[in-house]
Backbone as CSV, one residue per row, in Angstrom:
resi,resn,N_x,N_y,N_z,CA_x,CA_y,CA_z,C_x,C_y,C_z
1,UNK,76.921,102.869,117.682,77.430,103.500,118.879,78.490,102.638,119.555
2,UNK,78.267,101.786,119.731,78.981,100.597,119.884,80.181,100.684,119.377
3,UNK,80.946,100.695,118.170,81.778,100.357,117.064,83.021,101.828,117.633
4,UNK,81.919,102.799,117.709,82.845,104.186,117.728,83.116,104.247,119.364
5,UNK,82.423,103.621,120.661,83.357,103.515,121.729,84.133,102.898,121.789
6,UNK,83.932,101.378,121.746,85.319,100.193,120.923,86.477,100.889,120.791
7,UNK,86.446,101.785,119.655,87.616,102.491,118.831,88.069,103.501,119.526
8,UNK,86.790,104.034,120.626,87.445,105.258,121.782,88.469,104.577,122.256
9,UNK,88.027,103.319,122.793,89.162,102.390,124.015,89.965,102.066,123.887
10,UNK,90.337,101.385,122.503,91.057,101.433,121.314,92.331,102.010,121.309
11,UNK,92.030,103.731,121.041,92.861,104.431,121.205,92.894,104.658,122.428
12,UNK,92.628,104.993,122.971,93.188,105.391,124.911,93.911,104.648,125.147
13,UNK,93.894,103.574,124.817,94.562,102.214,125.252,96.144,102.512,124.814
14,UNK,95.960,102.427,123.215,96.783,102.518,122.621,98.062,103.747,123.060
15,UNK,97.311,104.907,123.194,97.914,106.205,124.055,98.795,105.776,125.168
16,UNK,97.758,105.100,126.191,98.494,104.825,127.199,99.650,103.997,127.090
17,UNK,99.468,102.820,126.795,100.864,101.764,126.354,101.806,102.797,125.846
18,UNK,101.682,103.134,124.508,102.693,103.898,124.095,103.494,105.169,124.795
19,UNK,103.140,105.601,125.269,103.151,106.775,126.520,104.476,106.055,127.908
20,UNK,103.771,104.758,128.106,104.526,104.110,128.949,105.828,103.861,128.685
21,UNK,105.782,103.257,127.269,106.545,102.303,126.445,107.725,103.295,126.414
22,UNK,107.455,104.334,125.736,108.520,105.930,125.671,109.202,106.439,126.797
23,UNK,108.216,106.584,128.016,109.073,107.047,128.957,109.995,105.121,129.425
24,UNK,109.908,104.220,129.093,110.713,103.192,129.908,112.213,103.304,129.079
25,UNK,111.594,103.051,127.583,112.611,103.513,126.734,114.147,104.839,126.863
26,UNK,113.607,105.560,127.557,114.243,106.831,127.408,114.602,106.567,129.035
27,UNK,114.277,106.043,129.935,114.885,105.708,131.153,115.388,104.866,131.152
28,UNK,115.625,103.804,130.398,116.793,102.924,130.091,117.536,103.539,128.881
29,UNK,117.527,104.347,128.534,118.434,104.749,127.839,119.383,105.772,128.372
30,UNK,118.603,106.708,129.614,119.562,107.341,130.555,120.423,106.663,131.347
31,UNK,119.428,105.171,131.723,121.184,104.234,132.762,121.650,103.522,131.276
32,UNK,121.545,103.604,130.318,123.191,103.763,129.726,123.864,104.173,129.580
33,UNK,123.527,106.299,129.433,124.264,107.057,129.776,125.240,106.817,131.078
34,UNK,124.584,106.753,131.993,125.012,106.795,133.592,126.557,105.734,133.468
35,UNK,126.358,104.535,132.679,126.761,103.611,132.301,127.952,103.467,132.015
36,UNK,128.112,104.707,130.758,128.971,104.886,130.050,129.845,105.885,130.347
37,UNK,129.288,106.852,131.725,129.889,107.747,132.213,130.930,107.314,133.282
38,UNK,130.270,106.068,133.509,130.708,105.193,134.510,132.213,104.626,134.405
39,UNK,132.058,103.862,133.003,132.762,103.584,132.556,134.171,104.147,132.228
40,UNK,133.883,105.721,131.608,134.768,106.626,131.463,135.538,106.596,132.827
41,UNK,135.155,106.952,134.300,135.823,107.445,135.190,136.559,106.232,135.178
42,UNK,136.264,104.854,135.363,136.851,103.931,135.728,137.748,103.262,134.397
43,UNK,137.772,103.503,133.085,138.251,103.481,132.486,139.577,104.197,131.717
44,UNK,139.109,105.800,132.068,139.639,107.245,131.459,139.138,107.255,129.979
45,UNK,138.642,106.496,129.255,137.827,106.747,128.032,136.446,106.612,127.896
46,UNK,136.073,106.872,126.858,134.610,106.044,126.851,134.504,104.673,126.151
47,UNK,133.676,103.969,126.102,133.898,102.608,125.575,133.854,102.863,123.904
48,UNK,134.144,102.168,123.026,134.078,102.354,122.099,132.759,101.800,121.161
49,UNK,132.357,100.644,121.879,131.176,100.374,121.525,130.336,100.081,122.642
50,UNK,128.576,100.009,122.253,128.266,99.713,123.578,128.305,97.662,123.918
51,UNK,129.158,97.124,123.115,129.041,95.782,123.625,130.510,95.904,124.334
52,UNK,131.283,97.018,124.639,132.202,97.149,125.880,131.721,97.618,127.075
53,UNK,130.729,97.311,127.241,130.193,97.692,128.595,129.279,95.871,129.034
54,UNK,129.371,95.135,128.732,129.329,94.007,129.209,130.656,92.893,129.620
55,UNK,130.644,92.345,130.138,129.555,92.287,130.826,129.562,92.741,132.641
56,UNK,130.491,93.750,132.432,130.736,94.665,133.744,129.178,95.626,134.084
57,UNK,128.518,96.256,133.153,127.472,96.507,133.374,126.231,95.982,133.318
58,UNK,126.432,95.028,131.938,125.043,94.818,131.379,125.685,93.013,130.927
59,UNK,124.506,92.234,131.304,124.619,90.776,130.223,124.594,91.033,129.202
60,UNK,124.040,91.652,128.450,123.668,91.579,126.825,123.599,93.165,126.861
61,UNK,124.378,93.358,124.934,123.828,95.022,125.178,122.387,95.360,124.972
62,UNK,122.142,96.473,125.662,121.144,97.103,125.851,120.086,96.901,124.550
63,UNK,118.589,96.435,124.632,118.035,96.698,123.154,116.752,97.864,123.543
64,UNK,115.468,97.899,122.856,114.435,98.785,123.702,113.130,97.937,122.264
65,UNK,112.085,98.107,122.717,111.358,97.138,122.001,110.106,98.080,121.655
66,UNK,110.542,99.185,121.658,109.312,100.501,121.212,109.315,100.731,120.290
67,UNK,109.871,99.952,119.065,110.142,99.896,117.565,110.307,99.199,117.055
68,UNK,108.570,98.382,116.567,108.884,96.993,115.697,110.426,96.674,114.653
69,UNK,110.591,97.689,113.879,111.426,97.304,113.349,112.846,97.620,112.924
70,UNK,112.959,98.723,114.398,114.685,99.413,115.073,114.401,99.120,116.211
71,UNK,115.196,98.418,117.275,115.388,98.283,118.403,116.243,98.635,118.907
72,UNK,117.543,99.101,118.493,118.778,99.227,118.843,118.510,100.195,119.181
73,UNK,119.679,100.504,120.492,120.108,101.790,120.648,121.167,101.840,119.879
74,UNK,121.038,103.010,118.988,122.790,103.168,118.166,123.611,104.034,118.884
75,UNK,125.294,103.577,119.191,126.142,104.712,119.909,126.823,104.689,118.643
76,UNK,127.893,105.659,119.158,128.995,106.228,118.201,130.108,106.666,119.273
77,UNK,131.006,106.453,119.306,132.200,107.143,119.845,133.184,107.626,118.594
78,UNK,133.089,108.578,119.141,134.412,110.078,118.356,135.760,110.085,119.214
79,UNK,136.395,109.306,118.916,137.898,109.065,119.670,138.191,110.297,119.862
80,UNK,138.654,111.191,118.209,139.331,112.184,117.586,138.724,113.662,118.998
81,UNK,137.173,113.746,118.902,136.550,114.934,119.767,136.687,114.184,121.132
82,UNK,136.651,112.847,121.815,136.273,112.646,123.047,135.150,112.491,123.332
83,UNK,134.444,112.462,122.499,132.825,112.601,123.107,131.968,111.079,122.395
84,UNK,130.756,111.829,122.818,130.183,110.038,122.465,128.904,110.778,121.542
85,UNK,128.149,109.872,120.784,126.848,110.053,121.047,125.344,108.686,120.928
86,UNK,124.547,109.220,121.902,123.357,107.447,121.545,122.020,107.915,121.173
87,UNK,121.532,107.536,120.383,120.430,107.825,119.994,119.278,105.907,119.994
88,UNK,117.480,106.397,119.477,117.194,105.385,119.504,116.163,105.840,118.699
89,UNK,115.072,104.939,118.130,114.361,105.439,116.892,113.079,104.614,117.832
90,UNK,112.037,105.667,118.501,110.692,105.672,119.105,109.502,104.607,117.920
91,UNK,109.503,105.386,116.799,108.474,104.745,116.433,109.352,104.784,114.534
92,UNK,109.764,103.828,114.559,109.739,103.972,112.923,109.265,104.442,111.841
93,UNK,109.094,105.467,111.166,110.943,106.302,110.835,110.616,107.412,111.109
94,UNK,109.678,107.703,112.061,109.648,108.913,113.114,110.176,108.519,114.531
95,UNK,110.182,109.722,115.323,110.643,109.115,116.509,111.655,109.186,117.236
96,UNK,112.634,109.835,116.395,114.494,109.618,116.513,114.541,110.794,117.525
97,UNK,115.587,109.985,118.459,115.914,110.923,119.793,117.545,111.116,119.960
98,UNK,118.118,111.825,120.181,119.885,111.584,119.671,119.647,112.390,120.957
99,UNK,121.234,111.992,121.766,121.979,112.552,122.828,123.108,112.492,122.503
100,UNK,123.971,113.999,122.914,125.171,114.398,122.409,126.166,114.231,124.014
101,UNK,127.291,113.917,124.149,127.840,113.872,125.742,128.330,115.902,125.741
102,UNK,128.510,116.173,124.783,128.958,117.287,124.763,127.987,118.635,125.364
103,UNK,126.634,118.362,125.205,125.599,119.362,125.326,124.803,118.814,126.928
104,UNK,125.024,117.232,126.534,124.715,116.428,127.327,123.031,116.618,127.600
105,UNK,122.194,116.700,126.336,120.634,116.715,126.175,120.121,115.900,125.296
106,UNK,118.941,115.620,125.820,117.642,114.686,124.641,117.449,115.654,123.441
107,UNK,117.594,115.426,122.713,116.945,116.229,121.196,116.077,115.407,120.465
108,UNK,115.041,115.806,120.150,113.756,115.116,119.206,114.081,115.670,117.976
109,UNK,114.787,114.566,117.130,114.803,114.700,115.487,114.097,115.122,115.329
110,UNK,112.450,114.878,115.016,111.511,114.438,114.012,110.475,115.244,114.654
């Protein structure tokens, strides 16, 4: 009886952290949006990478630590369309969340 509450707490636990971990993730990943929008007005483009947004916004670029073994946020800028896009990978190699500037929404790959 013992062994199988352990493993209740276990997981709850586990739930909760992760739960947390996702929404901090995805709210630092919106003030990079904000960031980069930022950037645009005061720029007239968007940056081309996100290590052009330091160190006016950020010391170091942005990482997120909800994925032992992807941390990055990956951007992309599309000179050619104007638009951008950032995505970040939740839980390895599920997880993937992509934002388009064009639709300007969260989409869940996976």
């Amino acid at each position: 009886m013992k062994s199988v509450f352990l493993v209740l707490i276990i997981f709850i636990t586990y739930c909760l952290v992760s739960s947390c971990t996702l929404d901090y993730t995805r709210t630092k990943a919106d003030g990079i949006i904000e960031n980069i929008e930022l950037y645009k007005q005061e720029n007239g483009n968007y940056p081309e990478k996100l290590s052009d947004l330091v160190p006016e916004y950020y010391n170091k670029v942005p990482i997120h630590y909800s994925s032992l073994m992807d941390c990055n946020y990956k951007y992309f800028y599309d000179e050619e369309r104007g638009g951008y896009s950032l995505s970040y990978t939740y839980f390895y190699p599920y997880g993937r969340y992509f934002y388009g500037s064009e639709k300007k929404v969260w989409v869940d790959i996976d």
